[in-house]
C-alpha positions as semicolon CSV with decimal commas, in nm:
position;residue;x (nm);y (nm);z (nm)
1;X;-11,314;3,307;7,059
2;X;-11,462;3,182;6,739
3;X;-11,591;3,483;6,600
4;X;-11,260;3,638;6,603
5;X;-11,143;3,368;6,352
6;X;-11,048;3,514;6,018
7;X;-11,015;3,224;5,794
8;X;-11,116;2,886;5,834
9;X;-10,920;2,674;6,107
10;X;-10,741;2,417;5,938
11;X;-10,721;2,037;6,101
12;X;-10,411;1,889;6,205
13;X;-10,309;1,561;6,343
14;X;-10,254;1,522;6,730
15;X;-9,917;1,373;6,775
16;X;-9,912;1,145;7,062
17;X;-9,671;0,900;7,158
18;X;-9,909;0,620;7,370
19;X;-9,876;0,293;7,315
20;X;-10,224;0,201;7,426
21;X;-10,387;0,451;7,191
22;X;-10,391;0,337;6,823
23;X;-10,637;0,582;6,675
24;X;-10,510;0,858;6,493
25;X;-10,722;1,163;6,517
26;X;-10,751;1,545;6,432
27;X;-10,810;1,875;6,605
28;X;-10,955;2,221;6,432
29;X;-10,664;2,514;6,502
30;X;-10,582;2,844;6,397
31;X;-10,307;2,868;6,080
32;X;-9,977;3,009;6,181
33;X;-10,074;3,330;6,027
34;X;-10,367;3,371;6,241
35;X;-10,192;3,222;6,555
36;X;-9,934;3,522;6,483
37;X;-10,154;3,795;6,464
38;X;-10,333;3,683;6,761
39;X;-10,055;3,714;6,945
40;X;-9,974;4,075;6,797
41;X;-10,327;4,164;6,976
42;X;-10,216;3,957;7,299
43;X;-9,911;4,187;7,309
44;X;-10,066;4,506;7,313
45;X;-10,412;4,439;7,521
46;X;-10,254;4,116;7,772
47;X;-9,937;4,210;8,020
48;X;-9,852;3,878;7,899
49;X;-9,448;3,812;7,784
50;X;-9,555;3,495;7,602
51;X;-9,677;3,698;7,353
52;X;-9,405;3,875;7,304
53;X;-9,200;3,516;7,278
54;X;-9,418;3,361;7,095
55;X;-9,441;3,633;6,807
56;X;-9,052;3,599;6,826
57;X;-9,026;3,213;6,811
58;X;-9,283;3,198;6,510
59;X;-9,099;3,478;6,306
60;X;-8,776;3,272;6,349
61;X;-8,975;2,983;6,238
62;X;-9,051;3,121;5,935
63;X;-9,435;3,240;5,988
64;X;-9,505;3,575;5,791
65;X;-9,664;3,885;5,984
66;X;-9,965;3,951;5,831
67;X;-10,048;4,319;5,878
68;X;-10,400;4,268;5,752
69;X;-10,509;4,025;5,982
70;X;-10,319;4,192;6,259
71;X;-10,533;4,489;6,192
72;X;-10,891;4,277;6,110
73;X;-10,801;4,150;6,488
74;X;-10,740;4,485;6,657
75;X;-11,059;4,597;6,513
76;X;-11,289;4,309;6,599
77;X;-11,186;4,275;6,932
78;X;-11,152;4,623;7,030
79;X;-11,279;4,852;6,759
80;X;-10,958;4,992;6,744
81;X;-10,675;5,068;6,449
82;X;-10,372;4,932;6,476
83;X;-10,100;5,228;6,673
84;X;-9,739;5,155;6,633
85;X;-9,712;5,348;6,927
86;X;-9,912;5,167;7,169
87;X;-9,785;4,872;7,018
88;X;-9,394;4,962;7,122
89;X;-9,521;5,088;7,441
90;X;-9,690;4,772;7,545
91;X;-9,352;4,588;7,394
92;X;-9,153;4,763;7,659
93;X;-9,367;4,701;7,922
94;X;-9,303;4,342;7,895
95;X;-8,957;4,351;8,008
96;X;-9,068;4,350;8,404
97;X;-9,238;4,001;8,423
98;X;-9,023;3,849;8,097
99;X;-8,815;3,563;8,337
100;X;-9,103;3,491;8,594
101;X;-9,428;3,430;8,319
102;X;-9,147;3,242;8,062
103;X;-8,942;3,070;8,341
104;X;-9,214;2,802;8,336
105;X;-9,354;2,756;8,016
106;X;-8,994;2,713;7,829
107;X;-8,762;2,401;7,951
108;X;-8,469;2,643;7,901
109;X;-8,360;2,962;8,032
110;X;-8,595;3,264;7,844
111;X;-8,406;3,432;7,573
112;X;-8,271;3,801;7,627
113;X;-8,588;4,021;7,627
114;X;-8,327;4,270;7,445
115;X;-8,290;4,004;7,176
116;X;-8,656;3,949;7,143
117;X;-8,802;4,298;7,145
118;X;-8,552;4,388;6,911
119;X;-8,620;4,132;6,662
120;X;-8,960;4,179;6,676
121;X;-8,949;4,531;6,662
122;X;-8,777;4,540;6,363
123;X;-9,011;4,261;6,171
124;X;-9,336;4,475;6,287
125;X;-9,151;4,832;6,152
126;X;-9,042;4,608;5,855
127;X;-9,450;4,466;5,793
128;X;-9,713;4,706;5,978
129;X;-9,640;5,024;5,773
């Protein structure tokens, strides 16, 4: 929701590819910063995989963990500190449901969850100190 926004969304173009439809045009989103630490909160309070994924696929992308935000986010939404802990708990927990919630969203088979909780593992050690 909008009053867990940290900084100010920034506007991007919509790509579209429509012949019909001539007019270019913006949307409001979330910076990849933000759209990361969200995530970080999805993973530890949704028994969503995606999350997991899609912390993965934006830290191979090149998006920075922010450890501030990630905290700002924990403690808006919940009123709660960040726990490495809880955090690596809720990491494993993902491993049940990783094929069957990713299986649709990604046109290719999911990545190894070993390969994925690893890597994120590792950044989040590496950032959230």
């Amino acid at each position: 929701s909008s009053d867990l926004h940290i900084v100010t969304p920034i506007t991007i173009p919509v790509l579209h590819f429509y012949d019909n439809f001539t007019d270019k045009f913006e949307v409001p989103t979330m910076p990849l910063e933000e759209i990361m630490a969200e995530k970080m909160r999805g993973i530890i309070y949704t028994k969503h995989p995606r999350h997991l994924h899609d912390v993965w696929y934006l830290g191979r992308q090149g998006v920075k963990l922010n450890p501030d935000m990630v905290r700002t986010k924990t403690q808006r939404a919940y009123g709660e500190d960040f726990e490495l802990g809880k955090f690596l708990a809720r990491v494993a927990e993902k491993e049940r449901d990783w094929k069957i919630d990713l299986q649709p969203l990604l046109p290719d088979e999911p990545p190894p969850f070993a390969t994925v909780s690893k890597e994120v593992i590792d950044m989040v050690n590496d950032v959230m100190k």
